[in-house]
Backbone as CSV, one residue per row, in Angstrom:
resi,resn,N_x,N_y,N_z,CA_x,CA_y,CA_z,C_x,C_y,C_z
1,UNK,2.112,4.548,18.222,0.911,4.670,17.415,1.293,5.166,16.020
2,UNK,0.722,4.691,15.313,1.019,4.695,13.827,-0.146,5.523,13.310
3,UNK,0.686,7.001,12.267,-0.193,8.414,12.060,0.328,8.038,10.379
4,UNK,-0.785,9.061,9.395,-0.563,8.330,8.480,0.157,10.221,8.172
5,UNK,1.065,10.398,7.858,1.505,11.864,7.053,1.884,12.550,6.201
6,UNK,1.601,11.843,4.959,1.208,12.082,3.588,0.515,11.221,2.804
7,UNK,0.060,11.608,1.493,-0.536,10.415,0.688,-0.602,10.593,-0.404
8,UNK,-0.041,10.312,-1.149,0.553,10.498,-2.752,-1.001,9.789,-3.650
9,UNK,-0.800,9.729,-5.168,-1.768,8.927,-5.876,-0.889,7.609,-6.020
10,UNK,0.501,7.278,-6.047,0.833,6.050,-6.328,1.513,4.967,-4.208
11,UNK,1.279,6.370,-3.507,1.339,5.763,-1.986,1.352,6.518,-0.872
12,UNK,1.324,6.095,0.414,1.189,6.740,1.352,2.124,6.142,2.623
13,UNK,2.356,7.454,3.122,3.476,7.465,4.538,2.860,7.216,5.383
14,UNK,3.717,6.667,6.611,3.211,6.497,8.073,4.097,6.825,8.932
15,UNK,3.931,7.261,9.898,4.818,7.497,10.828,4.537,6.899,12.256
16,UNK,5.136,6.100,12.948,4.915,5.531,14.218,6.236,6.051,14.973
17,UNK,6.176,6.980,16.167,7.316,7.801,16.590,7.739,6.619,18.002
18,UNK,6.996,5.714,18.462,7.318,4.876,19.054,8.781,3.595,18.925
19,UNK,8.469,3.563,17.550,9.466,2.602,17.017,10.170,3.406,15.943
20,UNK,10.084,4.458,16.141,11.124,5.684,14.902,11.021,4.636,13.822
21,UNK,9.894,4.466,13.128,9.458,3.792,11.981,8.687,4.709,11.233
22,UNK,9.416,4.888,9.768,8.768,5.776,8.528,8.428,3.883,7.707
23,UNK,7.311,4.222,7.112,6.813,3.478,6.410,5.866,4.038,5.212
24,UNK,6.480,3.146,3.817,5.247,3.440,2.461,5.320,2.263,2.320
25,UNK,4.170,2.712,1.850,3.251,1.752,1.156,2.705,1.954,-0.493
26,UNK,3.168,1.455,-1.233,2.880,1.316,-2.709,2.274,0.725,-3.117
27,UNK,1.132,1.763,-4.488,0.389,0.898,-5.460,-0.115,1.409,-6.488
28,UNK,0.868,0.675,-7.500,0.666,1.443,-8.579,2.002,1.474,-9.325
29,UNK,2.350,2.193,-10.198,3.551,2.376,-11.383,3.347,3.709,-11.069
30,UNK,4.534,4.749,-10.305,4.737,5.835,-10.263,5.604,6.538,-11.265
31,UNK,5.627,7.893,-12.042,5.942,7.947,-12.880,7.292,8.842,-11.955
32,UNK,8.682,9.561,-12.815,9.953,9.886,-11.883,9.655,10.898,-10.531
33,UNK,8.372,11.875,-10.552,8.083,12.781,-10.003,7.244,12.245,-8.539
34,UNK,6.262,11.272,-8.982,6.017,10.327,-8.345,6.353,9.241,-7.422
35,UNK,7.431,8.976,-8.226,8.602,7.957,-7.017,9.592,8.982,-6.469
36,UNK,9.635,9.909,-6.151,10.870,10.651,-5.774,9.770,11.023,-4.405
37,UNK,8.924,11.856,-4.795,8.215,12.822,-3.349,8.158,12.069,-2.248
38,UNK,7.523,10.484,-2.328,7.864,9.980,-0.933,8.887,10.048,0.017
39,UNK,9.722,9.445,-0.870,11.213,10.220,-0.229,11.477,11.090,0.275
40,UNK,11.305,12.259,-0.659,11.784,13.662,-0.133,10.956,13.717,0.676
41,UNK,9.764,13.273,0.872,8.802,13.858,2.347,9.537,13.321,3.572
42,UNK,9.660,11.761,3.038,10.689,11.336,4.449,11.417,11.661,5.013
43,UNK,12.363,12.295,3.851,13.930,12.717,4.595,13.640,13.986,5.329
44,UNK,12.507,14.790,4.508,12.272,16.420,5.431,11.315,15.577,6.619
45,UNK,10.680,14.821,6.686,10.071,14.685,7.645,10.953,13.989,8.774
46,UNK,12.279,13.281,8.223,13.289,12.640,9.261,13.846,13.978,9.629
47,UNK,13.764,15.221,9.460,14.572,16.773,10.151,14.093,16.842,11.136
48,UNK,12.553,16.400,11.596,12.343,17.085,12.941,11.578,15.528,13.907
49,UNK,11.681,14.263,13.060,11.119,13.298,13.616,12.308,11.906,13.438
50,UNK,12.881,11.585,14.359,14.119,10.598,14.374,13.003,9.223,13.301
51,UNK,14.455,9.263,12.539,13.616,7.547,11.833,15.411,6.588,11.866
52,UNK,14.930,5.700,12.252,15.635,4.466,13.040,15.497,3.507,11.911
53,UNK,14.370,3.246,11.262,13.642,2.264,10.748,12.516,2.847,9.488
54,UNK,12.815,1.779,8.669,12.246,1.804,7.806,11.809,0.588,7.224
55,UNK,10.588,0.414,6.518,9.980,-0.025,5.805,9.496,0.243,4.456
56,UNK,9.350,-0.392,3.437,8.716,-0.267,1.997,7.813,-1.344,1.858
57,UNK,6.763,-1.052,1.574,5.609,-2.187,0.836,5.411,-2.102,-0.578
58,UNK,6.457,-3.167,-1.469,6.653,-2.737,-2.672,5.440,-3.890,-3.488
59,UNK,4.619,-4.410,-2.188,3.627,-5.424,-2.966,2.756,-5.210,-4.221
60,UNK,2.552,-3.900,-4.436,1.178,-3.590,-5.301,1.853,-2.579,-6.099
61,UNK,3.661,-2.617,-5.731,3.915,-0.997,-6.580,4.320,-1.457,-8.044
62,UNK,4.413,-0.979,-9.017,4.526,-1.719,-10.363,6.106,-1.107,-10.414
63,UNK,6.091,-1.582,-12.046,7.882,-1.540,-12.533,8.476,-0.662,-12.037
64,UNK,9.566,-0.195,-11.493,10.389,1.099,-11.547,11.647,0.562,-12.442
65,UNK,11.376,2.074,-12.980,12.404,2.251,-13.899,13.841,2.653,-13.487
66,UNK,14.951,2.321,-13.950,16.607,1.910,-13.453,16.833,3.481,-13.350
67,UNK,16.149,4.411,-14.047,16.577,5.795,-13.434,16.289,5.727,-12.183
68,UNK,15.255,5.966,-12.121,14.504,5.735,-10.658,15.241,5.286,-9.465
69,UNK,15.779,3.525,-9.632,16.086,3.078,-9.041,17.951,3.575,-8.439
70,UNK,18.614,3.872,-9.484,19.476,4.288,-9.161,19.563,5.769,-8.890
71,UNK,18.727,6.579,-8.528,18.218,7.826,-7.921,18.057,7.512,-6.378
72,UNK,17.048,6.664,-6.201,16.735,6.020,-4.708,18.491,5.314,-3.939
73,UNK,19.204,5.243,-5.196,20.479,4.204,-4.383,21.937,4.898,-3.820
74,UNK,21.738,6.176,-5.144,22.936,7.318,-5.179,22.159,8.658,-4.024
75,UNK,20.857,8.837,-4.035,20.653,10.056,-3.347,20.104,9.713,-1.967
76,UNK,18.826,8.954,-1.706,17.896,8.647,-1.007,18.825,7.406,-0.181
77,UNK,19.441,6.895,-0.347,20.346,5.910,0.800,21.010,6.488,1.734
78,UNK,22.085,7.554,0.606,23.278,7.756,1.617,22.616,8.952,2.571
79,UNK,21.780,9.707,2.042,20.607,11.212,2.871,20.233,10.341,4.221
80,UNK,19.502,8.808,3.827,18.516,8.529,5.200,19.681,7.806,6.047
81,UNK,20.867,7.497,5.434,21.775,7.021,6.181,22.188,7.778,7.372
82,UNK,23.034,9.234,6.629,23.213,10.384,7.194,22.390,10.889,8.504
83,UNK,20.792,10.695,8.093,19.781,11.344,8.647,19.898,10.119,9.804
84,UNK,20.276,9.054,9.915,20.312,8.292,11.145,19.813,6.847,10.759
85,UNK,19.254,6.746,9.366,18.468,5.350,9.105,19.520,4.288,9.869
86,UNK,19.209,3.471,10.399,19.468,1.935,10.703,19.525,0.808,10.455
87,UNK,18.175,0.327,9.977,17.917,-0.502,9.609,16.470,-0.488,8.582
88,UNK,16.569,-1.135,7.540,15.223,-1.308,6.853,14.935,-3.258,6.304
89,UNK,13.238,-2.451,5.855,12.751,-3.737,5.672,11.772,-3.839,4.760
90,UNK,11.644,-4.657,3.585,10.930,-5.009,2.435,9.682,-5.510,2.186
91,UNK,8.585,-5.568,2.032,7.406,-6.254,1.701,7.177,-6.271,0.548
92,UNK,7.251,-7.732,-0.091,6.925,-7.835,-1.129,6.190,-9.188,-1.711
93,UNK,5.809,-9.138,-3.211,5.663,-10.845,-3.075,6.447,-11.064,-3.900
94,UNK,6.462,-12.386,-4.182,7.385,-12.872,-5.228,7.039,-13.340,-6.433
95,UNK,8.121,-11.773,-6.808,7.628,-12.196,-8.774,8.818,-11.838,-9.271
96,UNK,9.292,-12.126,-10.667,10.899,-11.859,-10.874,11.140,-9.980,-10.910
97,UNK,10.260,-9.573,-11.226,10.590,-8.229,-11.636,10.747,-7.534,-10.133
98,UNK,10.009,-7.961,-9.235,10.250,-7.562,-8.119,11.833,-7.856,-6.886
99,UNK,12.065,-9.633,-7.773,13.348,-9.976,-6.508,14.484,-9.460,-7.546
100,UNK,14.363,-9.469,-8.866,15.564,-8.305,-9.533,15.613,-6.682,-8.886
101,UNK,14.718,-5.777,-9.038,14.828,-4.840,-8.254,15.618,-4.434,-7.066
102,UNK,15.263,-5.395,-5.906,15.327,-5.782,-4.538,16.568,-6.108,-4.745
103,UNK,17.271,-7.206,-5.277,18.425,-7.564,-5.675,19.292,-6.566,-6.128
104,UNK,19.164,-5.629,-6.818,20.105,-4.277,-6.973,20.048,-3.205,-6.507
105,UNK,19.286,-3.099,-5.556,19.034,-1.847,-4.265,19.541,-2.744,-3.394
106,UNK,19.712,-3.956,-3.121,20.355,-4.521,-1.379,21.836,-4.509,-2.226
107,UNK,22.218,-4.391,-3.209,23.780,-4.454,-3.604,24.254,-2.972,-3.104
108,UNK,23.383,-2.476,-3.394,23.987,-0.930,-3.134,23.814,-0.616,-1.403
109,UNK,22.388,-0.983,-1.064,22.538,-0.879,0.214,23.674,-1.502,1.426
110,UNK,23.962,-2.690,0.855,24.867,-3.536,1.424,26.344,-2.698,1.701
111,UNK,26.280,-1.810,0.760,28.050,-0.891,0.884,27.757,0.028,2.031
112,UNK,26.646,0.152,2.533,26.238,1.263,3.512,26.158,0.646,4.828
113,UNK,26.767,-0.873,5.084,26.208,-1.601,6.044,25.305,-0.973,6.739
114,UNK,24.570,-1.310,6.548,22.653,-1.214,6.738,22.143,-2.776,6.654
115,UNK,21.406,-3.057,7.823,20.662,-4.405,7.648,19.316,-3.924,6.794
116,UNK,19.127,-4.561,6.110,17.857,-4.905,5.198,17.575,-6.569,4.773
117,UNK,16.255,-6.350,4.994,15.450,-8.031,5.348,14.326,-7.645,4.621
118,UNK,13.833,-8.730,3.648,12.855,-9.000,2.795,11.810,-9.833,3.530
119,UNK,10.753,-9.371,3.375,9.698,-9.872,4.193,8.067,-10.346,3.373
120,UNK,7.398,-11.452,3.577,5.953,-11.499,3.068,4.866,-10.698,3.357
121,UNK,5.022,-10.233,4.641,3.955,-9.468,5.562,4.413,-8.172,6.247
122,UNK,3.496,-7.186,6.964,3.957,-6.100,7.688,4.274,-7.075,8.786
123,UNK,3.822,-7.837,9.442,3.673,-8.297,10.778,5.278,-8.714,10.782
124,UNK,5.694,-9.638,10.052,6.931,-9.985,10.336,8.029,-9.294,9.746
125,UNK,8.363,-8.151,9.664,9.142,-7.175,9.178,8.669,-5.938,10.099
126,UNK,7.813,-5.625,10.754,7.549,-5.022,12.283,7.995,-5.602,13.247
127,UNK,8.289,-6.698,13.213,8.401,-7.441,14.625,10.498,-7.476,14.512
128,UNK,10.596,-7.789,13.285,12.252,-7.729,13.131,12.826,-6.734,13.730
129,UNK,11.800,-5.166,12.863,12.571,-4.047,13.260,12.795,-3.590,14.658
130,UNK,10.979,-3.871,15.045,11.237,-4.201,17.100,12.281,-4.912,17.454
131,UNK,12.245,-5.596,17.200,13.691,-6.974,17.919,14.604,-6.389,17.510
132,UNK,15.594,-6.246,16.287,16.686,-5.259,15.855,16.838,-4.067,16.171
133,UNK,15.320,-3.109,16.722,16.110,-1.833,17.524,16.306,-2.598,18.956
134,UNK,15.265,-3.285,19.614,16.048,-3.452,21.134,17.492,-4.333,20.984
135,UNK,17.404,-5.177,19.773,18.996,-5.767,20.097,19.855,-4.454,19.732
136,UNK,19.631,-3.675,19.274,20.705,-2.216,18.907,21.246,-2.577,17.878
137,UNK,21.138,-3.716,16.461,21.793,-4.625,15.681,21.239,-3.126,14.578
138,UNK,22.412,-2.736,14.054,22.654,-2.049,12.845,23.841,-2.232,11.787
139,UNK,24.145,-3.190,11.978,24.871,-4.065,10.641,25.045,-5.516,10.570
């Protein structure tokens, strides 16, 4: 069952302890203070709740800026790695500013062998991460 356990002004967390799935959801242009807290809620919230899996819904989130992004790639990767992450998964649509982004966070993610899969919908990027935890597939 999927609990929602924080909620920012630019997004909000979920937690489903069934499928050790942390999930945000974005919308909006968060400014550096803004794009960081999700995170940090995650990773303190991955201390006492296993996350396996992850998700981002970057459909509605606007530009991030390359600080930003390389903040999320140098701090927030190798932490949820550490913390046990597995596998993650993308929602987005397709627009260039978005598959550039995506494109230089899976370069970095890729050194962490970590599977990450870009997806149109929650439905089919839920159903991956189901199938990829029972296959046990983490690279």
């Amino acid at each position: 069952m999927e609990q929602v356990i924080a909620e920012f002004k630019y997004a909000k967390l979920y937690y489903n302890a069934e499928m050790k799935l942390a999930k945000i959801v974005w919308n909006g242009t968060p400014d550096t203070l803004e794009y960081k807290m999700p995170f940090k809620t995650l990773l303190k919230h991955a201390e006492t709740h296993p996350i396996d899996n992850f998700l981002s819904d970057i459909t509605h989130q606007g530009i991030i800026s390359i600080e930003n992004r390389k903040w999320f790639e140098n701090q927030v990767v190798p932490e949820a790695k550490a913390a046990g992450l597995k596998r993650s998964a993308i929602v987005t649509s397709d627009n260039p500013f978005k598959r550039h982004y995506i494109s230089m966070v899976l370069l970095v993610v890729n050194t962490f062998n970590m599977p990450v899969k870009v997806f149109s919908n929650h439905a089919q990027a839920e159903k991956w991460l189901h199938d990829a935890e029972l296959e046990g597939v983490t690279s």
